[in-house]
KETI-357233 format. One record per residue (C-alpha): residue number from 0; residue in one letter; x, y, z. Coordinates in pm, 1 decimal, m for minus. Each point is the difference from the previous one (the first is absolute). Layout:
! residues N
<seq: NUM	type: A	xx: X	yy: Y	zz: Z>
...
This chain:
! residues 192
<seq: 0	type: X	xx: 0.0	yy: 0.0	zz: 0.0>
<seq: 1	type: X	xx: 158.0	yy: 311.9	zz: m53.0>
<seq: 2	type: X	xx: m44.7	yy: 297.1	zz: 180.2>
<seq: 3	type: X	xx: 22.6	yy: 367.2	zz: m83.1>
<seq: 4	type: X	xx: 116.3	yy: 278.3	zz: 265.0>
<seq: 5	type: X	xx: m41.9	yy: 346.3	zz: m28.5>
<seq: 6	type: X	xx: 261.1	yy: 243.4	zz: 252.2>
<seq: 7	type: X	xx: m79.1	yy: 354.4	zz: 17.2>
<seq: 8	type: X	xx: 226.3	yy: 286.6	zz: 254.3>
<seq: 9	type: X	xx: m226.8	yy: 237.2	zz: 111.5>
<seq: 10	type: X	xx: 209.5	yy: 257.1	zz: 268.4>
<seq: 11	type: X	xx: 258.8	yy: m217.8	zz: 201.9>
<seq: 12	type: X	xx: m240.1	yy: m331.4	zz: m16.7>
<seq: 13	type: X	xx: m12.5	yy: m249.6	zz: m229.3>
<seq: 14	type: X	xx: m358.4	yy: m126.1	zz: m105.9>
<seq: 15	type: X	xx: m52.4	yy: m343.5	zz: m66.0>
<seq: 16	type: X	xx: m290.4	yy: m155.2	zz: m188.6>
<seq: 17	type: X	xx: m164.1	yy: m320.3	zz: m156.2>
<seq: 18	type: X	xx: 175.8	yy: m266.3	zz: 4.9>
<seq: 19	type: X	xx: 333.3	yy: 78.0	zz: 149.1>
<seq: 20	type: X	xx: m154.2	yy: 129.0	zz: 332.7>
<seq: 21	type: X	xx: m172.0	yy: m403.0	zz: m12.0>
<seq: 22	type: X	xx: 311.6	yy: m130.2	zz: m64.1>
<seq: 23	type: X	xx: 218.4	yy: 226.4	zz: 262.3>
<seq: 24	type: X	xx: m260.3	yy: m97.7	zz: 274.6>
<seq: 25	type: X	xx: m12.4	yy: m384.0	zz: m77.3>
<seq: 26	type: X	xx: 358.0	yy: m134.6	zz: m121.9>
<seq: 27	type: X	xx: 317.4	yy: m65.0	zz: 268.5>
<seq: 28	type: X	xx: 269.9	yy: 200.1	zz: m19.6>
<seq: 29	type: X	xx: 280.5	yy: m88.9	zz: m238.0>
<seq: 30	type: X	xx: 259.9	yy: m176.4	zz: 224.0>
<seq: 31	type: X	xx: 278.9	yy: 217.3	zz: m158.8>
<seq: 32	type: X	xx: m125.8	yy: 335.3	zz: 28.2>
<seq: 33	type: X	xx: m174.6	yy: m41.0	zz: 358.4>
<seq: 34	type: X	xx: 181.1	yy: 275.8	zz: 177.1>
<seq: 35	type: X	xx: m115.0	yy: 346.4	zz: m188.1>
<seq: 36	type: X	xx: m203.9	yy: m113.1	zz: m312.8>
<seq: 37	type: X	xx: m215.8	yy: m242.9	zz: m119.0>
<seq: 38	type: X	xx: 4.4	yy: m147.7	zz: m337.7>
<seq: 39	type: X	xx: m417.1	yy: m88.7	zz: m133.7>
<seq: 40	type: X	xx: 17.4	yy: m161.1	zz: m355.9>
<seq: 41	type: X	xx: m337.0	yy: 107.9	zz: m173.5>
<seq: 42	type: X	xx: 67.1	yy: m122.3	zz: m329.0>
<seq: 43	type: X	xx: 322.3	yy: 199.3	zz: m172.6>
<seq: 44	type: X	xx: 226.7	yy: 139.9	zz: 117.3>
<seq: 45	type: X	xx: 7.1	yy: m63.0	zz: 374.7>
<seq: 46	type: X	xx: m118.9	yy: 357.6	zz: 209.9>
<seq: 47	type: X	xx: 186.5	yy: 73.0	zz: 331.6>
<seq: 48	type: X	xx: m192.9	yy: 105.4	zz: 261.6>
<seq: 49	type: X	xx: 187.9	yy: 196.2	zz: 320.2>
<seq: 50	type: X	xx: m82.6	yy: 2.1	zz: 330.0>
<seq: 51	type: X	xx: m88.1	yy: 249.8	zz: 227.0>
<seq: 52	type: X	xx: 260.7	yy: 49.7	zz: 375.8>
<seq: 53	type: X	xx: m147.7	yy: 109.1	zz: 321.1>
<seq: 54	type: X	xx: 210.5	yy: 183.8	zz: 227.9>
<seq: 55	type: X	xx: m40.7	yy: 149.0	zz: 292.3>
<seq: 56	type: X	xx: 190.1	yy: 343.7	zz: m35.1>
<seq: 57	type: X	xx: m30.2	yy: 176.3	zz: 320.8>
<seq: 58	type: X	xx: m172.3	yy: m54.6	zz: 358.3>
<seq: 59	type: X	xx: m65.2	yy: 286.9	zz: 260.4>
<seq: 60	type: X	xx: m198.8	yy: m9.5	zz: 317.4>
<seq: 61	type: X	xx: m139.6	yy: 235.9	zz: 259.4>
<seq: 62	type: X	xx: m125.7	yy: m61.2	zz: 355.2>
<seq: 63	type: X	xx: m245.1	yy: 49.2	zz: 253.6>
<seq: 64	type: X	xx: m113.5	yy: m102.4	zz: 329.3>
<seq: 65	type: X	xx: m262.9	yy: m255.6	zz: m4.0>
<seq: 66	type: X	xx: m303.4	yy: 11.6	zz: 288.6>
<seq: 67	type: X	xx: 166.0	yy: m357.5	zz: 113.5>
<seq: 68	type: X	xx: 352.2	yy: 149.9	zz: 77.3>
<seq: 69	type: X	xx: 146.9	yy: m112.9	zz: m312.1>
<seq: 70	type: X	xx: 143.0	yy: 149.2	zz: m285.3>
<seq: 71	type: X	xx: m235.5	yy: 68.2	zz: m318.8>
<seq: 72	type: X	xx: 205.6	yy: m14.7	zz: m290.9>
<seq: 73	type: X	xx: m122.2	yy: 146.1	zz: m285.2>
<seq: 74	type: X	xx: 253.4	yy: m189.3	zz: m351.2>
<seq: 75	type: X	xx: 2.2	yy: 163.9	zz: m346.8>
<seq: 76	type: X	xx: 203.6	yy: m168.6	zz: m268.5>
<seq: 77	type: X	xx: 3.0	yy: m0.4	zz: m401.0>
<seq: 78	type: X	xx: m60.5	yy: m251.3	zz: m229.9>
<seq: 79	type: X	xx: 190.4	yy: 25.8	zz: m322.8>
<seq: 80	type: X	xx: m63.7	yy: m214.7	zz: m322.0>
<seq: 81	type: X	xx: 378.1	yy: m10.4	zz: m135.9>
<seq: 82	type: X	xx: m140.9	yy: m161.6	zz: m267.9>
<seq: 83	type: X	xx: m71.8	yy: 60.6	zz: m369.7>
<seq: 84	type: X	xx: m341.7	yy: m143.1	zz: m3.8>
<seq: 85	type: X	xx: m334.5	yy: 66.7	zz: 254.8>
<seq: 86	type: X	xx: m32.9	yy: m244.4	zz: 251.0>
<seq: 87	type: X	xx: m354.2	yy: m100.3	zz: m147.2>
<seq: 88	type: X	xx: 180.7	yy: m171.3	zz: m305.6>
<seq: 89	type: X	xx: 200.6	yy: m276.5	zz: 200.3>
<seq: 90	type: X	xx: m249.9	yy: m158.6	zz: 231.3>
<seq: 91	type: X	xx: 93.1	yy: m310.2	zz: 191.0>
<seq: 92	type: X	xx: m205.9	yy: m325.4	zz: 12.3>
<seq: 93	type: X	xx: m106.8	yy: 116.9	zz: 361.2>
<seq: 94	type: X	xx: m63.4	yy: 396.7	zz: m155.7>
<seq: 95	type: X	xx: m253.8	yy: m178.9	zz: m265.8>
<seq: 96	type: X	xx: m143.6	yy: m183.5	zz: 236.7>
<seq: 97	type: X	xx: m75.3	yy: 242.9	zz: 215.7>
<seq: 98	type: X	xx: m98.2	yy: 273.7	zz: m288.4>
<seq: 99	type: X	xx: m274.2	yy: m263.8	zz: m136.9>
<seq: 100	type: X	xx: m143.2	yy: m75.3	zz: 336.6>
<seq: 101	type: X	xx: m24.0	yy: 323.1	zz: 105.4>
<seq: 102	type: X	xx: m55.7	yy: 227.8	zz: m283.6>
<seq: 103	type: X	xx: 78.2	yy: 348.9	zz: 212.5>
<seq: 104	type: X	xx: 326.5	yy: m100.0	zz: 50.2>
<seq: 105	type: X	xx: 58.7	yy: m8.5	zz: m351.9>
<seq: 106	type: X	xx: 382.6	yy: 105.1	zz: m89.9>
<seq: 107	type: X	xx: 45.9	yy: 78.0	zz: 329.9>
<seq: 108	type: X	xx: 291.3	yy: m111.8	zz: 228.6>
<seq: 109	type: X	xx: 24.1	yy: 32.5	zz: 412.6>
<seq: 110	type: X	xx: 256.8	yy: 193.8	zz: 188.7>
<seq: 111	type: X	xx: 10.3	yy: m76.2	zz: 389.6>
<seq: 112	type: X	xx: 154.4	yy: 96.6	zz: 328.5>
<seq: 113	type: X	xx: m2.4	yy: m234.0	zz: 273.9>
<seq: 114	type: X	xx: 224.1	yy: m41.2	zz: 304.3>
<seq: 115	type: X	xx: 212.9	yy: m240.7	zz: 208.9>
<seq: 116	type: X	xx: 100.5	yy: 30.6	zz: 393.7>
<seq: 117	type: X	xx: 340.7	yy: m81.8	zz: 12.6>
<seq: 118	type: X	xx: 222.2	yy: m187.1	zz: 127.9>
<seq: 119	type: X	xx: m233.2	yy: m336.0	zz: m96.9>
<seq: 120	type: X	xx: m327.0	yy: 152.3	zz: m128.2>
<seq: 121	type: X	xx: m97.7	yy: m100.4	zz: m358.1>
<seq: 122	type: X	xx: m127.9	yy: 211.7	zz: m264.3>
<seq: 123	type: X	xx: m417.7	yy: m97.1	zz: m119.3>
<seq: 124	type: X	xx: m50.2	yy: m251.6	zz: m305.1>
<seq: 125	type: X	xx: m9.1	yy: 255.3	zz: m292.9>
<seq: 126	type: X	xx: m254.7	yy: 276.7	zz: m44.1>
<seq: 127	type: X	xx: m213.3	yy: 193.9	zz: m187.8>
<seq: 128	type: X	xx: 1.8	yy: 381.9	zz: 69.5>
<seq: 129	type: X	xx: m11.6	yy: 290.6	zz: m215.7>
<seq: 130	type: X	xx: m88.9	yy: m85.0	zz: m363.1>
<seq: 131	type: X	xx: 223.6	yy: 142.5	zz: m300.9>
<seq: 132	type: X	xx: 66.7	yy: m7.0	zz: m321.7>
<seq: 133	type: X	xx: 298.7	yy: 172.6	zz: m190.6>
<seq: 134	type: X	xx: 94.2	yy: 87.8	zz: m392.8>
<seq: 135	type: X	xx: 390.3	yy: m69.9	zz: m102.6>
<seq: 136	type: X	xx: 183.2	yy: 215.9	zz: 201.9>
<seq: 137	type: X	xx: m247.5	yy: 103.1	zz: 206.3>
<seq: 138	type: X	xx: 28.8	yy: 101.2	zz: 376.5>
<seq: 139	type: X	xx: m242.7	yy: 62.5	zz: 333.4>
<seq: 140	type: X	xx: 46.8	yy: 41.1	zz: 344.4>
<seq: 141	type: X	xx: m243.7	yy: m225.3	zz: 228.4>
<seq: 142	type: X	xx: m67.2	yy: m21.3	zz: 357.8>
<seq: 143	type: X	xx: m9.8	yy: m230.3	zz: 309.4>
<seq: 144	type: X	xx: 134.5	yy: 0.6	zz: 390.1>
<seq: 145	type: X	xx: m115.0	yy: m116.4	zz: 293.0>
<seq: 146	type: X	xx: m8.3	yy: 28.7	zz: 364.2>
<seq: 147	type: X	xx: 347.3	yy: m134.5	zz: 172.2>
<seq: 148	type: X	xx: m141.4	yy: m122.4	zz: 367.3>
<seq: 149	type: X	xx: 212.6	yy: 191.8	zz: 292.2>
<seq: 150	type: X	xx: 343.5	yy: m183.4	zz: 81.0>
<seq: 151	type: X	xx: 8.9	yy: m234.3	zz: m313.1>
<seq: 152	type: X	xx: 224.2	yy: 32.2	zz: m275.8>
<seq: 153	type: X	xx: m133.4	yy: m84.5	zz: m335.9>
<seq: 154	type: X	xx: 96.4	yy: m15.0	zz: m407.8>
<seq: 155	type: X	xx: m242.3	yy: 110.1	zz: m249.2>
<seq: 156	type: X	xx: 20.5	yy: m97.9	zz: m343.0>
<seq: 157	type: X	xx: m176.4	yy: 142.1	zz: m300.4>
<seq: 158	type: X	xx: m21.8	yy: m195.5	zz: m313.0>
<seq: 159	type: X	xx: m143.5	yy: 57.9	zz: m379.5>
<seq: 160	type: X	xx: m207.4	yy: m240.4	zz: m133.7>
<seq: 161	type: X	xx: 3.4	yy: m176.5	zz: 306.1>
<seq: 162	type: X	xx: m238.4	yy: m289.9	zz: m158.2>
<seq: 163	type: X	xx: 225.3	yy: m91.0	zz: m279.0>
<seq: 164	type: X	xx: m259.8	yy: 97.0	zz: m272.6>
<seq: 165	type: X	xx: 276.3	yy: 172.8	zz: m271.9>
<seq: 166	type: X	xx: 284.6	yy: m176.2	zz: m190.8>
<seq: 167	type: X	xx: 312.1	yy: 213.0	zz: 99.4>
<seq: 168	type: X	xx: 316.9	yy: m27.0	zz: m149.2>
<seq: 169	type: X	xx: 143.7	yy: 55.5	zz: 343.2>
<seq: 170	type: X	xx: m197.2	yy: m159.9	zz: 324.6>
<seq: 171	type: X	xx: 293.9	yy: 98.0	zz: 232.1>
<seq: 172	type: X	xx: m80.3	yy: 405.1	zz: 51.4>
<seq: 173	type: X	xx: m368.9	yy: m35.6	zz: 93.9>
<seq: 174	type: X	xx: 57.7	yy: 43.5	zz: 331.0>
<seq: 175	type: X	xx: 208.5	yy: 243.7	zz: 287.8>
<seq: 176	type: X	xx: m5.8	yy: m34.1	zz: 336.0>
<seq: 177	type: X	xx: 74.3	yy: 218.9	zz: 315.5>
<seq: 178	type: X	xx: 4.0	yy: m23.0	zz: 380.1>
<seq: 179	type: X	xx: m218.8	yy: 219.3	zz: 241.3>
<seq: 180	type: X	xx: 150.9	yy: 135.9	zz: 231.8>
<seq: 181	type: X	xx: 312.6	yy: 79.8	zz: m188.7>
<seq: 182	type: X	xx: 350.7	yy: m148.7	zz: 143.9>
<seq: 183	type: X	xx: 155.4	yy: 207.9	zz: 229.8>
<seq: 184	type: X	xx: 270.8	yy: 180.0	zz: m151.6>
<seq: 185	type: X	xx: 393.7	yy: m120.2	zz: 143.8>
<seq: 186	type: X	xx: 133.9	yy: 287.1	zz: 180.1>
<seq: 187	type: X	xx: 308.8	yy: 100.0	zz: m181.6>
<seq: 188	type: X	xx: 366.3	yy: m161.1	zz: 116.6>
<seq: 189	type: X	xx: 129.7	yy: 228.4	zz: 290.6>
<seq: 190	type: X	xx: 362.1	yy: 142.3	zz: m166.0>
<seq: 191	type: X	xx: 343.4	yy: m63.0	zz: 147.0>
């Protein structure tokens, strides 16, 4: 059967329709071009397909005083698509799942921030949180926190696309960490 594609660059996003979107969201990757691109075979000559990169550029945080005696901590960080394609175009199997069984989700990914107590304390299974979706190079800054409990020590962690539901060329930069409170500073070596 032999398919025809059509590939159209409106602004910095690529467009694809018909048959190549069909193919793109239903054949494996090509084993030898896994890490940044994809090679989809609709017919001839073979199209390659890139993949977006979520990063998380920046994180900043303010806090308050909380009613319980905590600390309400109050996170903003950015989300930037490094890549040269929107995030919509390179859905996982898990992304298309959850796109047809939930229709308002549609090319959207989740961004979350969640928090551990150290020393032992775990982070929670993976999360939803605050929905996004980003053209190629694309950036926006999201929010999160929580409330740190008085006398505990704890790490937050925000992450993009924190349910796995886009094909990134790189998985390793969706996520930055920090502790609350900060570590004490060393006071500086006495001179001789």
């Amino acid at each position: 059967m032999r398919h025809t594609a059509i590939a159209g660059v409106i602004g910095t996003g690529i467009v694809l329709c018909g048959s190549l979107m069909a193919a793109v969201n239903s054949e494996p990757p090509s084993p030898a071009k896994q890490s940044s691109q994809t090679v989809v075979q609709t017919g001839s000559p073979a199209v390659s397909v890139p993949k977006p990169d979520l990063v998380i550029e920046k994180v900043q945080w303010t806090t308050a005083p909380d009613p319980s005696g905590g600390t309400q901590v109050s996170i903003a960080y950015t989300v930037f698509n490094n890549g040269p394609v929107a995030t919509r175009l390179r859905p996982t199997a898990a992304g298309r799942a959850a796109w047809s069984a939930n229709p308002v989700n549609n090319w959207l990914f989740m961004c979350s921030s969640d928090m551990r107590e150290l020393p032992n304390g775990t982070y929670p299974p993976p999360q939803g949180g605050i929905a996004l979706e980003l053209g190629a190079h694309q950036r926006m800054t999201v929010s999160g926190g929580g409330v740190v409990p008085a006398g505990k020590r704890v790490e937050f962690r925000v992450t993009a696309d924190s349910l796995n539901w886009v094909d990134e060329s790189n998985e390793t930069n969706n996520t930055k960490a920090f502790i609350w409170p900060p570590p004490v500073p060393l006071k500086a070596p006495i001179q001789k």
